[in-house]
KEBADO-450088 format. One record per residue (C-alpha): residue number from 1; residue in one letter; x, z, y. Coordinates in Angstrom, 2 decimals, always signed. Example, Ala and Ser with C-alpha at 12.3 -4.5 7.8 and 13.67 -1.06 7.14 Angstrom:
2
NODE	seq	type	x	z	y
NODE	1	A	+12.30	+7.80	-4.50
NODE	2	S	+13.67	+7.14	-1.06
//
This chain:
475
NODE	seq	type	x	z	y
NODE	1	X	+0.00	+0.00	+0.00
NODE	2	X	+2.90	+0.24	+2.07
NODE	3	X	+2.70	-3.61	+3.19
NODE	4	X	-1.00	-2.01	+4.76
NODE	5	X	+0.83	+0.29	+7.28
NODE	6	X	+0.59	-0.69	+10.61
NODE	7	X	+3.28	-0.12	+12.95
NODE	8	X	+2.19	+0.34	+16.61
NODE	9	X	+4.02	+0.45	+20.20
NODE	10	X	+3.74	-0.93	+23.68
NODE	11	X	+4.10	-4.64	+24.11
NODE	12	X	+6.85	-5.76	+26.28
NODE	13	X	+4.78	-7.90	+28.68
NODE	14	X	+5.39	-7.28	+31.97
NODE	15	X	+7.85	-9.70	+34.01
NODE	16	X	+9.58	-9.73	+37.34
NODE	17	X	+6.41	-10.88	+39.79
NODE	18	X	+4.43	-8.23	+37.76
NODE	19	X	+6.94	-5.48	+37.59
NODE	20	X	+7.30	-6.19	+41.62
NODE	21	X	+3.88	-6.05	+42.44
NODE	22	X	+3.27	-2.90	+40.75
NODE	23	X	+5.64	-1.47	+43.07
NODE	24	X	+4.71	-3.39	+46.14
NODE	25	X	+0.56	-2.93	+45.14
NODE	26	X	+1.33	+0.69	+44.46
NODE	27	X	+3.00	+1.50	+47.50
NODE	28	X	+1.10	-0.20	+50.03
NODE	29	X	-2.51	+1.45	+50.11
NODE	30	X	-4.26	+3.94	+51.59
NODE	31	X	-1.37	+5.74	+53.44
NODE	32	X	-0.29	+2.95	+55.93
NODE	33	X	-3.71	+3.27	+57.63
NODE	34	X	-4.08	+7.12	+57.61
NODE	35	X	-0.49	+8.36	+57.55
NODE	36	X	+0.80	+6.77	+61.28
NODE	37	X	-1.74	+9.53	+63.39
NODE	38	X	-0.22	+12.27	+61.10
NODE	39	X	+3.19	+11.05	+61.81
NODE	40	X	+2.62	+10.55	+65.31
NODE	41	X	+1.23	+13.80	+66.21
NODE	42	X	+3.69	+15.61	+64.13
NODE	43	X	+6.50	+13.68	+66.19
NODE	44	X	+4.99	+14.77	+69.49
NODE	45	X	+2.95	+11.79	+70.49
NODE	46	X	+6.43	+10.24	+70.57
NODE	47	X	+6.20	+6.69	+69.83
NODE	48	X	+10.16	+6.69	+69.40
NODE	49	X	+10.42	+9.24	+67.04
NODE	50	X	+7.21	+8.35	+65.05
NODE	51	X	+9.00	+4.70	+64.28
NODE	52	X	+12.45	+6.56	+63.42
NODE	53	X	+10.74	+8.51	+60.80
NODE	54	X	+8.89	+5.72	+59.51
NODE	55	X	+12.36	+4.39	+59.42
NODE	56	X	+14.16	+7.06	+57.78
NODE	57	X	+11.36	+7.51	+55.31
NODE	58	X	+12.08	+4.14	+53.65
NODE	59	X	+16.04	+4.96	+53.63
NODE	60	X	+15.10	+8.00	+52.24
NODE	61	X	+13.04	+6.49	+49.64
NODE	62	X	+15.43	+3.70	+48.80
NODE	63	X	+18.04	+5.90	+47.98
NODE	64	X	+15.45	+7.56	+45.14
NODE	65	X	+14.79	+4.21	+43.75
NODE	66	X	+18.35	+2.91	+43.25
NODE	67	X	+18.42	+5.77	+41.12
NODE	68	X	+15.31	+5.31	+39.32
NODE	69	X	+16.77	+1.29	+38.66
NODE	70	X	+19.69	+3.22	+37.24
NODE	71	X	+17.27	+5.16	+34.93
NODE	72	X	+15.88	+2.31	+34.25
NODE	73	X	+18.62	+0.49	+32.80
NODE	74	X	+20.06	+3.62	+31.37
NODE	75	X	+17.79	+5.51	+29.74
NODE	76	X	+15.25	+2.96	+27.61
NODE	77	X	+11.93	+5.04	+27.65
NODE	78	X	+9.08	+5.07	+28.84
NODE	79	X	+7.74	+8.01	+31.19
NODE	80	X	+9.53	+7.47	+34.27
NODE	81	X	+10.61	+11.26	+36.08
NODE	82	X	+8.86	+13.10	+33.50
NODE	83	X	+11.21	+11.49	+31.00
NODE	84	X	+14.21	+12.05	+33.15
NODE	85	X	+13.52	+15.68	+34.02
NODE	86	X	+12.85	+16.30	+30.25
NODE	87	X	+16.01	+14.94	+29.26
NODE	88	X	+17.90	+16.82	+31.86
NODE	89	X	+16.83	+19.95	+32.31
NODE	90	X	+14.32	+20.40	+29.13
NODE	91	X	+10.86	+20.92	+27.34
NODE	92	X	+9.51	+23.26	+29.80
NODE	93	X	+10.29	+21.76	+33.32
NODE	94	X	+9.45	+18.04	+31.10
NODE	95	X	+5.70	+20.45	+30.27
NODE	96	X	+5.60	+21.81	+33.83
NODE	97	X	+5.95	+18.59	+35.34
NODE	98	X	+3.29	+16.88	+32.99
NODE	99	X	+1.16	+19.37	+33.95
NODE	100	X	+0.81	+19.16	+37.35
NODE	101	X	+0.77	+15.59	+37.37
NODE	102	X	-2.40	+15.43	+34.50
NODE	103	X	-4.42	+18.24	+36.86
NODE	104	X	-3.20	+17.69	+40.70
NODE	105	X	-1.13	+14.88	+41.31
NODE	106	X	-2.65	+11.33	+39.53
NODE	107	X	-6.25	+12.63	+39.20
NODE	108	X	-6.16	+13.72	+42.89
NODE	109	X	-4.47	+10.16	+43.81
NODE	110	X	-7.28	+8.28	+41.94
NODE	111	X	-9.64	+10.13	+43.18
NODE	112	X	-8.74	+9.56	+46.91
NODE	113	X	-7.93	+6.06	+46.49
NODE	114	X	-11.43	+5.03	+44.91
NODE	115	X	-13.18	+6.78	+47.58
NODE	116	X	-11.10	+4.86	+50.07
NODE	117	X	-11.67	+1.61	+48.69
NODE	118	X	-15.55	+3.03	+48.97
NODE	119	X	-15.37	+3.95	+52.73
NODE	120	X	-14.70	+0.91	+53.25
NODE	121	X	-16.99	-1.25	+51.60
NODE	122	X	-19.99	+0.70	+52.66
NODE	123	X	-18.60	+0.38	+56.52
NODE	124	X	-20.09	-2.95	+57.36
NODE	125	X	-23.30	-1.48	+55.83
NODE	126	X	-22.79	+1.09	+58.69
NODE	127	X	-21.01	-0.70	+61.47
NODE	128	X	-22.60	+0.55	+64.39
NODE	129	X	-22.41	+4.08	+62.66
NODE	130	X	-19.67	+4.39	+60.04
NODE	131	X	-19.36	+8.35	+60.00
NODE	132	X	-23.16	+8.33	+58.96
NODE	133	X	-22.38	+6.62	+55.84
NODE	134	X	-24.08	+8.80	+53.23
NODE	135	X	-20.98	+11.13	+51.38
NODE	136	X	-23.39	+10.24	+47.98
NODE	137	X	-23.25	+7.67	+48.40
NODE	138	X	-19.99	+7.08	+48.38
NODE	139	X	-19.29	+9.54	+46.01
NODE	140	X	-21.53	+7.51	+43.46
NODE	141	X	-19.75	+3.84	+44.57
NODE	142	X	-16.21	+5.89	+43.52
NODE	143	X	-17.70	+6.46	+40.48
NODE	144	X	-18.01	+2.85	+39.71
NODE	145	X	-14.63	+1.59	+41.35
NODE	146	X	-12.59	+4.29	+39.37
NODE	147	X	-15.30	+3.49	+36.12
NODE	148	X	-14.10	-0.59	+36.64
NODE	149	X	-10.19	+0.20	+37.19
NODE	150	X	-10.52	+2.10	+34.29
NODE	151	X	-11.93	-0.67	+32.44
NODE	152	X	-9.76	-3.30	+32.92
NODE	153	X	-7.35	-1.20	+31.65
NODE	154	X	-8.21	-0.31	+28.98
NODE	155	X	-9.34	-3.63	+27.82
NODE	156	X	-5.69	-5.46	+28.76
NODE	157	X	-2.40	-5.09	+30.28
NODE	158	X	-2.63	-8.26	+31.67
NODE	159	X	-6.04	-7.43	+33.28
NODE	160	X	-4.53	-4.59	+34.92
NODE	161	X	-1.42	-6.47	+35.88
NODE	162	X	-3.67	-9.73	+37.35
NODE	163	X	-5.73	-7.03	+39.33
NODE	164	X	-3.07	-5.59	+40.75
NODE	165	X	-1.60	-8.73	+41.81
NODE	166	X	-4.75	-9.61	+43.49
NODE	167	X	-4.58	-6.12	+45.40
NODE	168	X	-1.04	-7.11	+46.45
NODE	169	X	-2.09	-10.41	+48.43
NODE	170	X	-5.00	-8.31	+50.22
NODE	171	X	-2.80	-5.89	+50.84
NODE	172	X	-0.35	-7.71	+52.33
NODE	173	X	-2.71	-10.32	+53.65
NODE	174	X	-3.88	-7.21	+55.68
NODE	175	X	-0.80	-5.54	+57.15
NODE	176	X	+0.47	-9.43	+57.68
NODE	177	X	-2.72	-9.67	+60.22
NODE	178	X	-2.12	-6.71	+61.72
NODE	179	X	+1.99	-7.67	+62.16
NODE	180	X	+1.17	-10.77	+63.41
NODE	181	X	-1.64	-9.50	+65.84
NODE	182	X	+0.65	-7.50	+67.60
NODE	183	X	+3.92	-9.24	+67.79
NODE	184	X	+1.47	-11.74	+69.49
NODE	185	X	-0.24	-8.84	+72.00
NODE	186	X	+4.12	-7.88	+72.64
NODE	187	X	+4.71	-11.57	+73.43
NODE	188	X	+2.06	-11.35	+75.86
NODE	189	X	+3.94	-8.72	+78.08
NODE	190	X	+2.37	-5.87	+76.66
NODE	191	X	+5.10	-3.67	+76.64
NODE	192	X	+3.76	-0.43	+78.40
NODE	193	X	+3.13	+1.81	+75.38
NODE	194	X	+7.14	+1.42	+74.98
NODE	195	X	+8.08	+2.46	+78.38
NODE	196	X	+9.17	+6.10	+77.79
NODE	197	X	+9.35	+6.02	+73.58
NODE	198	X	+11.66	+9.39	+73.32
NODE	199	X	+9.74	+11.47	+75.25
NODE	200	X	+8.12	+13.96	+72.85
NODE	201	X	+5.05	+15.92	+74.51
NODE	202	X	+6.38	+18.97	+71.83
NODE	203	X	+7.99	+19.32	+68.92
NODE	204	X	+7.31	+22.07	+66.26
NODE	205	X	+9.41	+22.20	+62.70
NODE	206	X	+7.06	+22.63	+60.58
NODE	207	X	+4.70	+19.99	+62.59
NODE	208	X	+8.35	+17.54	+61.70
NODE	209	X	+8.10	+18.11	+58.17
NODE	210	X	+4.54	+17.28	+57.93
NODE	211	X	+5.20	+14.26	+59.76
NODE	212	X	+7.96	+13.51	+56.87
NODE	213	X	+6.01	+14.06	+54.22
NODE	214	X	+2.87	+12.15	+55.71
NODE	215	X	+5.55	+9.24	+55.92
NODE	216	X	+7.14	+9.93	+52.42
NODE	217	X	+3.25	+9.34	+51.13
NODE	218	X	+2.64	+6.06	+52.52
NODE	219	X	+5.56	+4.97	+50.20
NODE	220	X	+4.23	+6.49	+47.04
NODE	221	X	+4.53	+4.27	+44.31
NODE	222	X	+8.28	+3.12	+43.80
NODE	223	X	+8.63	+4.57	+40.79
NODE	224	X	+5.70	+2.86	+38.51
NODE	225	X	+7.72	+0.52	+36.57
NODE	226	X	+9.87	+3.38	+35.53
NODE	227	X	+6.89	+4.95	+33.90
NODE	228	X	+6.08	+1.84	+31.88
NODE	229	X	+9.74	+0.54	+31.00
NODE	230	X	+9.21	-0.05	+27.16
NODE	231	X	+6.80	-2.70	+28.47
NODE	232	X	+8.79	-4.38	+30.77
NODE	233	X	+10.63	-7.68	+29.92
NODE	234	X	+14.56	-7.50	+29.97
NODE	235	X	+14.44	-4.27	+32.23
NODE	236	X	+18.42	-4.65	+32.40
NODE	237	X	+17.58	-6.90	+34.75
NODE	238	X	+14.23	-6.85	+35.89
NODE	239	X	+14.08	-3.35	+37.39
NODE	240	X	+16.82	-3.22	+39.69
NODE	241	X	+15.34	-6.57	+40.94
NODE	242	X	+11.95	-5.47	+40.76
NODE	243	X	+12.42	-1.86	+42.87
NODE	244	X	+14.62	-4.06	+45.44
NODE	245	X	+12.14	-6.75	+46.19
NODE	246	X	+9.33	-4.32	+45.47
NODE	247	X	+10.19	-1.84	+48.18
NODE	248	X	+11.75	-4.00	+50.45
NODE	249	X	+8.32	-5.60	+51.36
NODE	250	X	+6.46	-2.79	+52.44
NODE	251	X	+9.14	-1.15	+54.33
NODE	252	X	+9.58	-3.73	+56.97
NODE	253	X	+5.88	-3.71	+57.19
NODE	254	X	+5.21	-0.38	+57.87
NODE	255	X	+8.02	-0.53	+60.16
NODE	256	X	+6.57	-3.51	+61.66
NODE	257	X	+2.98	-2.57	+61.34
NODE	258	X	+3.78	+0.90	+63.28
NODE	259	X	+5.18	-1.21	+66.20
NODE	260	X	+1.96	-3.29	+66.37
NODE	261	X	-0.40	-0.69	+66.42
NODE	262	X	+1.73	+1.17	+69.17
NODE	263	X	+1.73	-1.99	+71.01
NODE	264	X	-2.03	-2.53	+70.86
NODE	265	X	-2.97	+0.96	+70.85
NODE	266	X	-2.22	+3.99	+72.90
NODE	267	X	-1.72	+7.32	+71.43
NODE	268	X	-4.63	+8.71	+72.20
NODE	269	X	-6.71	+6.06	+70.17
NODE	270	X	-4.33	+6.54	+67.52
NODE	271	X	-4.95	+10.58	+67.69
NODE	272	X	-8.35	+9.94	+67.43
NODE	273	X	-9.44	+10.43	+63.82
NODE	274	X	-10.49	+6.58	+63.55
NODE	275	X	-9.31	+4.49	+61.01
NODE	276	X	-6.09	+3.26	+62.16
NODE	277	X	-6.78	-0.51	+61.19
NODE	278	X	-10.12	-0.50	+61.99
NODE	279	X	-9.81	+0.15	+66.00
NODE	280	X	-6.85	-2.05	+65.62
NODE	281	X	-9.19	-5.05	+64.22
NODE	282	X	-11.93	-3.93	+66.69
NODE	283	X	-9.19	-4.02	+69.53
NODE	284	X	-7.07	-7.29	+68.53
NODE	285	X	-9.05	-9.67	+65.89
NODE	286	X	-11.81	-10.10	+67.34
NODE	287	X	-14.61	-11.73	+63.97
NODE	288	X	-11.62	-11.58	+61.63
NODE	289	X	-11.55	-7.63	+62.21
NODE	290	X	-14.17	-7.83	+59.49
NODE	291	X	-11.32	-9.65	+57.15
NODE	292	X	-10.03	-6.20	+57.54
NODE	293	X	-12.32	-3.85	+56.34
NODE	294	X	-12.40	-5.54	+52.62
NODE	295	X	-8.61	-6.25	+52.65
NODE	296	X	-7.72	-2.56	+52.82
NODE	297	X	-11.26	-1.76	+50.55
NODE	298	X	-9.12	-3.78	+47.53
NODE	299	X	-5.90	-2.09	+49.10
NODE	300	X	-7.20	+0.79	+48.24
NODE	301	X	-8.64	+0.04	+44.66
NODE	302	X	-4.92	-1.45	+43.82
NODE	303	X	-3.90	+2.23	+44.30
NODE	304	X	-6.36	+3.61	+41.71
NODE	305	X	-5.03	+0.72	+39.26
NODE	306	X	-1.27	+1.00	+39.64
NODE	307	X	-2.06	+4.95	+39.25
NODE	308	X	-4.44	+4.70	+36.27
NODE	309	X	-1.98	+2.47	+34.59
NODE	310	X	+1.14	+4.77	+35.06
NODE	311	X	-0.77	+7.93	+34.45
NODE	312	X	-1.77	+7.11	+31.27
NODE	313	X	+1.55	+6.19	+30.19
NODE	314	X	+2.86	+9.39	+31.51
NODE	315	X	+0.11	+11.12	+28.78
NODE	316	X	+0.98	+9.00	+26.42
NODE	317	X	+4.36	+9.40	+26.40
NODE	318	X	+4.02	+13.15	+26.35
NODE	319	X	+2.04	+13.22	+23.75
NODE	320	X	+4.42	+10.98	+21.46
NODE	321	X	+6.83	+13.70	+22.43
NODE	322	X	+4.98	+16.27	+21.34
NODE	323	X	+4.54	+18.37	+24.75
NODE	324	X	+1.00	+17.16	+24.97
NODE	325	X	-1.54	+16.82	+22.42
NODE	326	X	-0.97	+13.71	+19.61
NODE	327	X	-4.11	+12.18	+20.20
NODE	328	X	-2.42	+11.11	+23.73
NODE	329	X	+0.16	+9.08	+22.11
NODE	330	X	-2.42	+6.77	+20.22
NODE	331	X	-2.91	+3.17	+21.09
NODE	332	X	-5.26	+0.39	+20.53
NODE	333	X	-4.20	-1.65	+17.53
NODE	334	X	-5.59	-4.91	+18.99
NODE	335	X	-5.54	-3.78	+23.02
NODE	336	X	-1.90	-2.45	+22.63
NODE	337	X	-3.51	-0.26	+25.79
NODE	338	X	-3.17	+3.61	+25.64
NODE	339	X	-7.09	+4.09	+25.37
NODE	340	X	-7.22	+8.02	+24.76
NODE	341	X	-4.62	+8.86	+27.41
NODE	342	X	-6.36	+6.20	+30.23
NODE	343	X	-10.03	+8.28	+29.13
NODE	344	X	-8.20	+11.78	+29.37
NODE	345	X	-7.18	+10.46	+32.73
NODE	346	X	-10.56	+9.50	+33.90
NODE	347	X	-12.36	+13.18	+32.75
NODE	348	X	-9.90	+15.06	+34.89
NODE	349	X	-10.13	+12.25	+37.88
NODE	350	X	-14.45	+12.79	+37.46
NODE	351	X	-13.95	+16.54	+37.53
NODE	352	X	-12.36	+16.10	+40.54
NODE	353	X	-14.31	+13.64	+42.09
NODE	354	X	-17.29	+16.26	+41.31
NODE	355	X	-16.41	+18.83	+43.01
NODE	356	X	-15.94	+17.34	+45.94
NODE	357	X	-13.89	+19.48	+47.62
NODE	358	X	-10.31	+18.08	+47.53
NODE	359	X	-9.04	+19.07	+50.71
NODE	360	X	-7.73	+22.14	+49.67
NODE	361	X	-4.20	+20.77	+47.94
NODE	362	X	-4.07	+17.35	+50.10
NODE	363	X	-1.58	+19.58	+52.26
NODE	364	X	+0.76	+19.95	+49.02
NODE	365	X	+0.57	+16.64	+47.58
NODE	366	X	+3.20	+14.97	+48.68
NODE	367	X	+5.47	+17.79	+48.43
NODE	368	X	+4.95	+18.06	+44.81
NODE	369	X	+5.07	+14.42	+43.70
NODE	370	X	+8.08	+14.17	+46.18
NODE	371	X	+9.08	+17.34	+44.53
NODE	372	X	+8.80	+15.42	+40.92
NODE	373	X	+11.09	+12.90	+41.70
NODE	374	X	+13.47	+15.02	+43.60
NODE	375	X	+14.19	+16.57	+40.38
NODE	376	X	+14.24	+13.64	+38.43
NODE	377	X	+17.30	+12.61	+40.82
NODE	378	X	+18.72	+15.55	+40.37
NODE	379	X	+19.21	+15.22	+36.98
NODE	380	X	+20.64	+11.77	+37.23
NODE	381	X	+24.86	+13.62	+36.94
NODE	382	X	+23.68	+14.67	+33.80
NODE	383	X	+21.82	+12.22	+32.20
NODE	384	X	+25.21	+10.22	+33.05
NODE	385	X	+27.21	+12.42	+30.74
NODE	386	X	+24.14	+12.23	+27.73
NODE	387	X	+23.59	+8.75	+27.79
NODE	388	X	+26.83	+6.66	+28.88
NODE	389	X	+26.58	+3.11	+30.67
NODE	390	X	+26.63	+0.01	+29.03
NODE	391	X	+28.03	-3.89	+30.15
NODE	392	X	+23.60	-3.90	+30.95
NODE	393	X	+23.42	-0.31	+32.78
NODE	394	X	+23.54	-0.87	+36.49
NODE	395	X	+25.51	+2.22	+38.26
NODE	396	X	+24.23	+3.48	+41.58
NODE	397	X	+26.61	+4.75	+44.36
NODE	398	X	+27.11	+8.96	+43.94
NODE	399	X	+25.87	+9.08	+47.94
NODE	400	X	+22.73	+7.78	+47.20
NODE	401	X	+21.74	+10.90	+45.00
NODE	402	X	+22.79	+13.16	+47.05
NODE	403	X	+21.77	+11.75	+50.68
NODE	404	X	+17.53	+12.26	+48.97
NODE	405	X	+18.49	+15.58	+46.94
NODE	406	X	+20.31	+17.59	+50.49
NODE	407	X	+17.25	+16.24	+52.74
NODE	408	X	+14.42	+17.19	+50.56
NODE	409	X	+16.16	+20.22	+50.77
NODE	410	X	+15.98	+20.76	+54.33
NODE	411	X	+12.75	+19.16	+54.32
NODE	412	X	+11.23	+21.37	+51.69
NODE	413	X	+12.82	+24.65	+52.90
NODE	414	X	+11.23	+23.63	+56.49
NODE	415	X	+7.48	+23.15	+55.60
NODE	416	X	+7.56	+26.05	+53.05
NODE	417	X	+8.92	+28.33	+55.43
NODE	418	X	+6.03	+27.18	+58.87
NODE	419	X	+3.49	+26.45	+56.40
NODE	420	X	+3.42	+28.72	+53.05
NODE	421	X	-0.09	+29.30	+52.94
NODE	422	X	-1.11	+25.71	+52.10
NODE	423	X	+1.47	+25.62	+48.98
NODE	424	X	+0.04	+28.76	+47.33
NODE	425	X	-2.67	+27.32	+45.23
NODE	426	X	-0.80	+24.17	+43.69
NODE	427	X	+2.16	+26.53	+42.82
NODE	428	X	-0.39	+29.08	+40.84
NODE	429	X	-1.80	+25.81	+39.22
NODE	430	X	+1.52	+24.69	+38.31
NODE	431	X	+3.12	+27.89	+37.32
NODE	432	X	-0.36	+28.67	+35.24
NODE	433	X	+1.56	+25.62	+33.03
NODE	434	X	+3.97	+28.55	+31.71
NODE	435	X	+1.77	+30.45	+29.56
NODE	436	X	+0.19	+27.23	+28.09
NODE	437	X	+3.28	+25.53	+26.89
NODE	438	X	+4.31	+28.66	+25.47
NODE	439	X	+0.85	+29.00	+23.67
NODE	440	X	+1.00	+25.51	+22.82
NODE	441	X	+4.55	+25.92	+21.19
NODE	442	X	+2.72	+29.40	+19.46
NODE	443	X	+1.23	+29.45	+15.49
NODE	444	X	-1.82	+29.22	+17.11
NODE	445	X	-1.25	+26.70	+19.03
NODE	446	X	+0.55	+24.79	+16.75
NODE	447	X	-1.79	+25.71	+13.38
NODE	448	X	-4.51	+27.15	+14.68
NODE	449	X	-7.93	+26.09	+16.72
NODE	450	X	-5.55	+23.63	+19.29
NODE	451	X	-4.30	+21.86	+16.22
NODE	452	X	-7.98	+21.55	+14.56
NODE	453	X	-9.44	+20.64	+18.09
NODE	454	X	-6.75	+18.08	+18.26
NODE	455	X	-7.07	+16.49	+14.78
NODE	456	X	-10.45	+16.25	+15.20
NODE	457	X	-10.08	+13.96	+18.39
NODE	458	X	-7.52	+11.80	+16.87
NODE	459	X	-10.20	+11.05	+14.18
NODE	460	X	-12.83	+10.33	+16.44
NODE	461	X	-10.05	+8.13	+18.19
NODE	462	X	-8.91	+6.28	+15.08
NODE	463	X	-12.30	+5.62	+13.97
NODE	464	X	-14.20	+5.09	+17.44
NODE	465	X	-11.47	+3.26	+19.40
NODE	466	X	-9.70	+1.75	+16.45
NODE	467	X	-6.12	+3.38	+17.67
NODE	468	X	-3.42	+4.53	+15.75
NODE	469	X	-0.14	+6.83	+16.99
NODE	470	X	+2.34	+4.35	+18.71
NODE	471	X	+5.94	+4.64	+17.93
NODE	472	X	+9.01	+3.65	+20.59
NODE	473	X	+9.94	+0.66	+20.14
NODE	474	X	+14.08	-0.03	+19.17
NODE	475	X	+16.17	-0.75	+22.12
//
């Protein structure tokens, strides 16, 4: 019967246009049209200083991702910093970071990007009163954008993939308009919001390091392909490439974008509370402001794709390591899609998304997912000694590590130290990770009613979903 056994793993199907869009898709989204009133005010309405940190948030964030194209080449598994952390600095900070990311971090990010993409669909429905859009309402249409991305992916990788490609062109198609808008409104001779750009109205430290990490989230996302690099087509050579091209993009355009809204748009409108992009369209584009609205709508809903398809990878690959439960690691025999770990996703994302109330650990967020790959850098000394480099490894420069590790540092030690109140929860959630991966690694957890519960969901998987338990694939 042996000739009946079925080997399983992740198809390597993902090339370099796919691989880059990922990055691109998952990086420009939601935070390029919320983040620049954040960054602004924390900069003290200066327009100087606001563009300098939207400056030195993309050499910040390069520096991470040479690192992670390092990994990438280096270390040939899936999981991106979870797998990294794990190998460097073990089980438990691989469990605690796994942990926060399957209860705060992804759900939360899905979460906020379908109701984005929801805002603004239902705001031509409400254009002479947006803010009286029904919150039901569009509560119940992020039900069915997260319900579709979730979907698509678990029917194909190449679904997924196309999707996310199509989210890239709106995306860009909409911070292109924007770009373009105001160089033109600059050509014109409308130079005055530039007159005096140094000249913070205050400037508070812990106001700076909210500005940073407002900045830091609008470039979420370079580090997708990492999680998925069993899937990815000669990664030797398609993920330096890929995190290159794929972050190159949307830096210049936020840099770009930034100087187009401050030349269209005084600080004041930009203080507001508006959408960013829509009292730029209403200000600039005249009709094609309305081109706008469902440009950053898809924008939006490529967030909740490139995050639905890394998060359950993440799962998955914890569960094939045994941190998580098994059933996590199964996969689709005809999909080759991660089914249990993309539906696992989706609960805790619905939970979420129920409650409502979300606003409580936006503060944190970016702290902690900057905080995930700030370790995962960290580690990147040792993982050098574990797993040495090959003719196919590519070798970053030793300053690049250390540049993001000593200013997340500062950075960190800065906004705990003004802020601490708005950290306490997510640490108690992600400390509360301690006693459960010590009762998972207990008899009880490992023989008892965990390991019945969990047996009994891999059958219902195996029989429902028609999965078995994936294996890594040889490298």
């Amino acid at each position: 019967m042996a000739k009946d056994v079925q080997v399983v793993s992740l198809k390597r199907q993902l090339g370099l246009v796919s691989s880059t869009s990922y990055i691109t898709g998952s990086i420009i989204g939601t935070g390029i049209f919320i983040s620049p009133a954040v960054v602004l005010e924390g900069m003290g309405s200066s327009v100087g200083l606001s563009l300098l940190v939207w400056t030195l948030c993309g050499a910040l964030t390069y520096c991470a991702a040479m690192c992670y194209a390092e990994y990438g080449t280096r270390v040939k598994k899936s999981g991106g910093s979870y797998t990294y952390i794990r190998d460097a600095f073990g089980d438990l900070a691989g469990f605690l970071f796994l942990w926060t990311q399957l209860v705060l971090v992804r759900p939360l990010s899905v979460v906020l990007a379908s109701l984005a993409s929801a805002e603004y669909i239902m705001r031509p429905l409400f254009k002479t009163c947006p803010d009286l859009a029904p919150t039901t309402s569009k509560i119940m249409l992020g039900f069915v954008i997260l319900g579709f991305f979730v979907m698509a992916n678990m029917y194909s990788v190449r679904l997924g993939a196309l999707l996310q490609n199509i989210a890239t062109v709106c995306k860009v198609f909409a911070l292109f308009s924007i770009i373009v808008g105001g160089i033109l409104h600059i050509c014109q001779g409308h130079t005055e919001n530039f007159s005096e750009p140094f000249k913070p109205t205050s400037l508070d430290p812990g106001n700076v390091s909210l500005a940073f990490y407002a900045g830091l989230y609008a470039y979420i996302g370079w580090d997708n392909v990492n999680v998925a690099v069993e899937e990815v087509v000669n990664p030797h050579r398609t993920i330096p490439l890929a995190v290159l091209g794929g972050l190159a993009i949307p830096t210049f355009a936020y840099i770009l974008g930034n100087v187009a809204y401050h030349a269209v748009l005084t600080s004041d409108e930009i203080l507001s509370g508006i959408a960013v992009a829509v009292t730029f369209g209403e200000r600039k584009l005249g009709i094609f402001k309305w081109i706008i609205l469902p440009c950053v709508a898809v924008s939006a809903g490529g967030i909740a794709n490139a995050v639905i398809f890394t998060s359950s990878r993440l799962n998955f690959v914890g569960g094939r390591d045994g941190l998580f439960p098994r059933f996590l690691s199964m996969v689709n025999v005809q999909r080759r899609t991660p089914q249990p770990s993309i539906i696992t996703l989706f609960v805790v994302a619905v939970i979420l998304m129920c409650l409502g109330d979300v606003r409580s650990v936006l503060g944190a967020y970016s702290f902690f997912k900057a905080g995930g790959e700030f370790l995962g850098v960290l580690g990147l000394f040792r993982i050098r000694r574990k797993h040495p480099a090959t003719k196919q490894t590519y070798t970053v420069h030793w300053a690049f590590p250390v540049a993001y590790v000593v200013f997340f540092l500062v950075l960190s030690i800065t906004a705990v130290a003004y802020e601490p109140g708005i950290y306490i929860v997510p640490f108690c959630i992600m400390l509360l990770g301690v006693p459960l991966y010590y009762m998972s690694r207990s008899r009880w957890g490992q023989r008892g009613h965990l390991a019945t519960l969990n047996r009994w969901i891999t059958i219902i998987c195996h029989r429902l979903l028609l999965c078995e338990h994936a294996y890594q694939e040889a490298v």
